[in-house]
N, C-alpha and C positions, 0 to 999 in steps of 0.2 A: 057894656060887656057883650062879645060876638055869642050867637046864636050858636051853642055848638051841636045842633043839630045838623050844621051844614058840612059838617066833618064827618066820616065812615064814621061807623062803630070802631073802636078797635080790636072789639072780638070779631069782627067782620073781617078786620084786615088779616088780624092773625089765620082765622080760617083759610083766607083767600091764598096766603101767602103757602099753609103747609101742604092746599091740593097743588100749586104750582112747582111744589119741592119734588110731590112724588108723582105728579102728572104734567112735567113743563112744556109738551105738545099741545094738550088743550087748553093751557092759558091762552085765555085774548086780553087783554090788557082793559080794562074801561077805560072811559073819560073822570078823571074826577073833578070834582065840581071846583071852581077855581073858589074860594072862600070872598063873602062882600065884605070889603077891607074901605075904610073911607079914607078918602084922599082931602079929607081937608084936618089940618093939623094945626093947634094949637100951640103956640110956642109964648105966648106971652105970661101966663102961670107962671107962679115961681115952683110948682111942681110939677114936673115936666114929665110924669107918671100919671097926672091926673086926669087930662083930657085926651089921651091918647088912644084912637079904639085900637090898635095892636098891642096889647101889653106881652111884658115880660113872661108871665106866663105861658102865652099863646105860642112864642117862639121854643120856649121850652119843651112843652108836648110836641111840637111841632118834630126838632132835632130827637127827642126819644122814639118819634113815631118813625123816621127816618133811618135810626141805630139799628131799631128792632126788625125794620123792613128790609137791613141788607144781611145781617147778622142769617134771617130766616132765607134768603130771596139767593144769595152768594154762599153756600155752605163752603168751610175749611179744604175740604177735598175734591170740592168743584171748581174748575176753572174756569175764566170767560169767556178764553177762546173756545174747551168741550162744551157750551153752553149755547153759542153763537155761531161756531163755525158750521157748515156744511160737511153734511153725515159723509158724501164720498170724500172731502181733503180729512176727516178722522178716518177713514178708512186706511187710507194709501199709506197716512202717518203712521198706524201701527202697524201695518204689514212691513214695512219700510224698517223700523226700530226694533223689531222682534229679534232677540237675541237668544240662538238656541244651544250655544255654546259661552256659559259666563266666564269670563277670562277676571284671574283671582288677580286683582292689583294689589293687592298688600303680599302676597306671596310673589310675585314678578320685582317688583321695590324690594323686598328684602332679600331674594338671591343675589341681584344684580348689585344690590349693596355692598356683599358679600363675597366678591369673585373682584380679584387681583387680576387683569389684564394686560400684560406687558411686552411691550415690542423691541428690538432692539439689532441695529444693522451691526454686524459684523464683519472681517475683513483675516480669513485665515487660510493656511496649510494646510492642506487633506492630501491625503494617498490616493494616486491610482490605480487599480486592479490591476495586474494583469491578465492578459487572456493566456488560453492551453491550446498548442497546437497537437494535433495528435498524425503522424507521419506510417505509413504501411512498412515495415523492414523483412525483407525475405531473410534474412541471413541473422533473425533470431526466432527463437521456438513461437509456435500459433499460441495466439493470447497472454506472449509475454508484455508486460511491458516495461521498457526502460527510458530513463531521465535522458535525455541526451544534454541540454540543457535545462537550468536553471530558471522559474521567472523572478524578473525586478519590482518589485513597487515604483512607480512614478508618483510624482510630487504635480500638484496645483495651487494655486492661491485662489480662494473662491471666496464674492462678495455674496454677504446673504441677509436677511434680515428674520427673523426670526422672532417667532411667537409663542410666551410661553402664560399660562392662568394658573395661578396659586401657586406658584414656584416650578410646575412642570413644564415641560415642551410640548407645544403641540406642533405647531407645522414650522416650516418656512420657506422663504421664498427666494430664490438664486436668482441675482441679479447681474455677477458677470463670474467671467472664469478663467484665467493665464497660469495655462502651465507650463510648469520650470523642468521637470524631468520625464522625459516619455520613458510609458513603459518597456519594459522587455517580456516578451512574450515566452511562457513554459514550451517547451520543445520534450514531446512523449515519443518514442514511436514504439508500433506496437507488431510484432511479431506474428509473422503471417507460416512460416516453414512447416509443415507436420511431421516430416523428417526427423526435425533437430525435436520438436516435441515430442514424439513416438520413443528416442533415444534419451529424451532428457539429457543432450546434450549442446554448446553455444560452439559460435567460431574459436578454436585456437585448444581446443578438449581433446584428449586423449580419447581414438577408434580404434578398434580393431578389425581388421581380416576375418572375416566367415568361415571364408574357403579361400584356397591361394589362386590370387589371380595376379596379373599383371598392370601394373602404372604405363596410363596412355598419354601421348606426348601433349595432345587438347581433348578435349574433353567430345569422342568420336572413337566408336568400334572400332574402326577402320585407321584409327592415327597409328605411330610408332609406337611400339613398347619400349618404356625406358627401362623398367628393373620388374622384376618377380618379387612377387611379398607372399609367404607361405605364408597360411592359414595361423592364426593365432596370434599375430604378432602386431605390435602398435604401430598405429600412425598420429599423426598429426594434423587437425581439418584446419582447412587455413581458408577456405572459400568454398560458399556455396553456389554456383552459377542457375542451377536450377533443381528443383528437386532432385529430378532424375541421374546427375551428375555432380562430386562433389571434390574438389584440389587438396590432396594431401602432402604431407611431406612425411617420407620414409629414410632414415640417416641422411640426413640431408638430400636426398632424392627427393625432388618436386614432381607433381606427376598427377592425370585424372582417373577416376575408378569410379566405376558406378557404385549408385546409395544401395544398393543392394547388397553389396560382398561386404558391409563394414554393419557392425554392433557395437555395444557401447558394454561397459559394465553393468548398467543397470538393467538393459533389454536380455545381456546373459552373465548372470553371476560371477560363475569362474572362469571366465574368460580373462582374469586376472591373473592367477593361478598359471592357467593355461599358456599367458606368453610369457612369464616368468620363466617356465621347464621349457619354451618354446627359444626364446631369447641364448638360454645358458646354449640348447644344443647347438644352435645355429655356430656357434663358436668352435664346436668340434669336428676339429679337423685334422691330416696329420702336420699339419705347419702350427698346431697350435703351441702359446707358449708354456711351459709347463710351469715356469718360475712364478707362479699367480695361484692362488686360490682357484678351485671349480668355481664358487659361487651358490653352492650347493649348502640346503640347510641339515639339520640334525635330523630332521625326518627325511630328509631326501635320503641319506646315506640308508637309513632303516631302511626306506622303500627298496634302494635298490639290492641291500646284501641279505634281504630276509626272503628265505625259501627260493635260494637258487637252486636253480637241476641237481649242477653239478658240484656242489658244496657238501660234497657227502658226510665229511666232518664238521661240518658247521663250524668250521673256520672262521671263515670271513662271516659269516652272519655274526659270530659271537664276540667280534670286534670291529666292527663298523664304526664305535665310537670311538676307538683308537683310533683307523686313519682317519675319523673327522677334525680329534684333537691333534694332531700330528699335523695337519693342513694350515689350522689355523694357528698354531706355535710355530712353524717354521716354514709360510711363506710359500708349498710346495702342494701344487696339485696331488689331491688325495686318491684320487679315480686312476689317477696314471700310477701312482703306488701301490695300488692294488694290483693294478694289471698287470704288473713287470713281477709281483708276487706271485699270482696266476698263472702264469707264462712258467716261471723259474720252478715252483712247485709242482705242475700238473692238479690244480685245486688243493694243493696241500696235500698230496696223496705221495710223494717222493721219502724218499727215506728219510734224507736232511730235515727237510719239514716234518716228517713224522717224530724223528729220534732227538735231533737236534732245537726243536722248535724254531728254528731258518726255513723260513718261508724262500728266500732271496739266494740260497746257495752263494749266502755273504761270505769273503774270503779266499772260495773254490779256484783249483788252478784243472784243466784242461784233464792234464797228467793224474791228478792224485785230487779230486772234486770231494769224497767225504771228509777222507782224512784231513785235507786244510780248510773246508768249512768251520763257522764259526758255531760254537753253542751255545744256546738263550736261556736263560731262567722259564720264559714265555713268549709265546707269539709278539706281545705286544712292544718286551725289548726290543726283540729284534726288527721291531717296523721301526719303533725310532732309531735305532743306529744307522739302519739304511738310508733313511728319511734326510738325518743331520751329512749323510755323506755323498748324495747326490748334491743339495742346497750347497755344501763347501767345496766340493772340487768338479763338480760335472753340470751343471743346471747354471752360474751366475760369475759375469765376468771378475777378473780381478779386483780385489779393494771395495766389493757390493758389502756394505753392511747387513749382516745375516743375524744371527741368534744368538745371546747370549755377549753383547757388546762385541760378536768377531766379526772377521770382514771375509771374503768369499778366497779360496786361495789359486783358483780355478786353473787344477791343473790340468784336468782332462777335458777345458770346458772349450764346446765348439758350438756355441749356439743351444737357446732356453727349448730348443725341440726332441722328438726324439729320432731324427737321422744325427743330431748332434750331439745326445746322449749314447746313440749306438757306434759311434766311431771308435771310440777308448773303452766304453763297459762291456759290450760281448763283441766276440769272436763272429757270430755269425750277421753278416751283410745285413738279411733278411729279418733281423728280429725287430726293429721297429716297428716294421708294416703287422708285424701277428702281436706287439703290442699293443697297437692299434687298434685291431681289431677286438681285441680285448676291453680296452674304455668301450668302444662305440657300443658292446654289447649291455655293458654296465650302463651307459646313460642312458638309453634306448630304455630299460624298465623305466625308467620315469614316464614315458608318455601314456 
């Protein structure tokens, strides 16, 4: 049996083994003693246990002393390389591995799990925009604007591929492009004139006259004058060449006038008004025709027969609305009805007109003027009987359909004026021209 004196202690080992755990820089390692094992072996015994100095047991303690020595020597959480390696390649290694930002892998794996990524090349028709042209136009108001043309959508076929996560779209990417219909471009243009803005009015709008001036042959002080346009009365803009000058047309009279003499309705209110009563006089004349309406309203007639001078009876004031109604029943200027009344009565101050209420010395013969005068109920008969008897035999050719389904019988008739009314109805040459001037004084209140 070996001496096991020549073995450590095993409290020796264990000691040795726990200062080398918490002190492994000043372990030095000993020599240990190699154990005296004999080398000469008996095998000729039939128990082969029996002369052996190595026994079983020997190897046993042996392998437990070796268990216990790595179990203490190698702990769980020490490595061989942290053990054996050199302090500077641990150094570099952990500065090297330090991770100051942990990136969560179970949370990257499960989004990414999670997200439907899908691509997909396509092959379609899209629109093209069109573009807006915007164009300067002298010849509409400053900051109007108008459409002149229309724009088109154009047509493309566009290859694309396209990317969309979880059913949405997110981008894509255009891979080719052939288009099939070019666009057409919007056409604005946008009004530069202050003129036509100042007026609020466009080309082709009714102007008026300021003051009466004269239409010039081009658009030059100095050009020809083609016609006189009195104050008040319309025109026609048909071109603006430049501010300062602008092409009207006056009854068919073309012709230039500076922007200055011309207003609009809206720049002066009644300047409507104004060439309306401007319009009717222009027509008074003594060639005018009498077989027409004046043109004259129900307040015009007011205007003119209320508070005349010479209306001492308030004759004519007090039936204004008879010759209005009498004009437009029978076709026959009312102003000139009146004035042949005027004339014939002396304002209605004559006897006949006094006694008789015959304004017209209707009937009268030269020789014997009261006694064959006719006599009225009222002023206003007798406007109409006169009225019906001019319209039928002195004012409208033969076979004229007149009033009341008849037709004109025209026996005294020499023309719708009054040199042609004065031939057959009075005796005196001269009475047209002083019934004339009789309307002109009646229209003339109008202004």
């Amino acid at each position: 049996m070996p001496n096991l004196n020549d073995y450590r202690n095993l409290s020796d080992v264990f000691r040795e083994l726990q200062e080398m755990q918490h002190n492994p820089q000043s372990f030095e390692p000993q020599q240990v003693k190699e154990p005296k094992i004999k080398k000469h072996f008996n095998f000729s015994s039939s128990n082969p246990y029996q002369n052996h100095d190595l026994k079983l047991s020997h190897i046993i303690i042996g392998c437990g002393i070796l268990i216990v020595g790595l179990a203490v020597f190698f702990p769980k959480n020490t490595s061989f390389t942290q053990s054996y390696a050199k302090e500077e390649e641990i150094s570099e290694i952990s500065e090297y591995e330090l991770n100051r930002h942990r990136l969560n892998i179970q949370n990257i794996i499960s989004e990414n799990a999670n997200m439907d990524r899908v691509k997909e090349q396509v092959t379609e028709e899209r629109d093209i925009e069109f573009e807006t042209e915007y164009n300067n136009n002298p010849s509409l108001p400053k900051s109007e604007e108008v459409i002149m043309r229309e724009g088109t959508i154009g047509k493309e076929n566009v290859t694309a591929v396209k990317t969309y996560e979880n059913g949405n779209f997110v981008e894509e990417i255009i891979l080719d492009k052939e288009k099939l219909v070019e666009p057409v471009s919007k056409v604005i243009d946008i009004g530069t004139s202050e003129f036509l803005a100042k007026h609020k009015v466009h080309i082709g709008d009714t102007m008026y006259f300021s003051s009466t001036a004269n239409l010039k042959e081009t658009a030059d002080t100095s050009s020809k004058d083609v016609a006189e346009v009195k104050e008040s009365l319309d025109v026609k803009l048909l071109e603006l060449p430049s501010e300062e000058w602008c092409k009207v047309s006056y009854d068919n009279i073309e012709g230039y006038v500076k922007t200055s003499n011309l207003t609009s309705a809206y720049s002066t209110p009644n300047i409507v008004e104004k060439n309306r009563i401007q319009r009717i006089l222009i027509k008074v004349n003594i060639d005018i025709e009498l077989n027409r309406t004046s043109g004259l309203s129900l307040n015009d007639y007011k205007k003119i027969f209320t508070n005349l001078p010479n209306d001492k009876n308030k004759i004519f004031e007090d039936n204004y609305t008879t010759f209005y109604n009498v004009e437009k029943k029978y076709n026959i200027n009312g102003i000139f009805l009146a004035s042949i009344a005027i004339h014939e009565s002396n304002w209605g101050t004559s006897e006949i007109a006094e006694s008789k209420k015959n304004l017209f010395g209707y009937g009268s013969y030269d020789s014997t003027p009261y006694a064959s005068s006719y006599e009225f109920k009222d002023y206003a008969e007798g406007i109409e009987t006169v009225a019906k008897s001019l319209v039928k035999y002195y004012l409208n050719p033969s076979g004229t359909k007149i009033y009341d389904n008849e037709t004109a019988v025209a026996w005294f008739y020499n023309g719708p004026t009054l040199r042609g009314v004065n031939t057959r109805y009075a005796s005196d040459p001269d009475w047209y021209s002083k019934v004339f001037n009789y309307m002109q004084t009646l229209y003339n209140r109008l202004r």
